[in-house]
N, C-alpha and C positions, 0 to 999 in steps of 0.2 A: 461493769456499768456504774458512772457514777451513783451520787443519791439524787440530785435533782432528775436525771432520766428515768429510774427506777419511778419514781414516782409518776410523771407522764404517762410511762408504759404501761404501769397496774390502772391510772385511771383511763388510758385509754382502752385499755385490755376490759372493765368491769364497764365501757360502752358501749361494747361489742366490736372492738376492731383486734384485727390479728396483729402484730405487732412485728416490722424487723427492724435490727438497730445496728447503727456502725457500718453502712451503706460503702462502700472503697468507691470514689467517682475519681480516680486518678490523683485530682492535688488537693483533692477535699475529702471529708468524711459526712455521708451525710445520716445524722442524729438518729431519725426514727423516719418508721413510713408507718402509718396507722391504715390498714384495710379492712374494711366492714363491706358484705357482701350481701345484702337481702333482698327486697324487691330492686333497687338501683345501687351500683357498687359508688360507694364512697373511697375517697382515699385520702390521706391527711399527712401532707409532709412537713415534718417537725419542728427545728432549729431549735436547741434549747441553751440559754445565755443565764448566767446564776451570777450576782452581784452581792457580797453581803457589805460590802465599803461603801455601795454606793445607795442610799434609800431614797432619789430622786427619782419619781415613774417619767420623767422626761427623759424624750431617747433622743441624741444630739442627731446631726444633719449627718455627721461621718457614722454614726451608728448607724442609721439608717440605710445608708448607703451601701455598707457591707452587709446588711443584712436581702437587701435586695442582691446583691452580688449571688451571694450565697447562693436564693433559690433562682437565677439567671443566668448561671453558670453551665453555659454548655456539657460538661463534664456532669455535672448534678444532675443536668436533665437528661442527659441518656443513660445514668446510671439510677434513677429512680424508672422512669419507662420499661428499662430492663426487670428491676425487680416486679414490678406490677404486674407484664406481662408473663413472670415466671410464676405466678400464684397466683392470677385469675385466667391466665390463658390468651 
């Protein structure tokens, strides 16, 4: 795992979510699924993008765009649904 997802994981992990990462959804990988489970289950799907070239917090239109891809990618979504419902039931 890289260093920038190590760290997501440990702080999502010390907010109380279970944590899987490296998701296979066919032509994607998807990052992390963060699951917290108490009175109402949470769930928090990842994506993590690490830039040290670029110190601009402006995200272009094409950025954007793929990052919406990402989580609306039929493959993403029945491969995180999958995981979900293998660890809450």
């Amino acid at each position: 795992m890289n260093p920038e997802k190590e760290i997501v994981n440990l702080w999502l992990n010390r907010q109380g979510f279970f944590t899987v990462s490296d998701i296979n959804a066919n032509n994607r990988v998807v990052d992390l699924i963060g699951i917290r489970q108490r009175n109402q289950p949470v769930v928090q799907h990842v994506e993590l993008h690490c830039s040290v070239s670029s110190p601009s917090t402006v995200v272009s239109e094409k950025e954007k765009a793929d990052l919406l891809r990402k989580f609306n990618d039929s493959n993403v979504t029945a491969a995180v649904e999958r995981t979900i419902k293998s660890y809450l039931g």
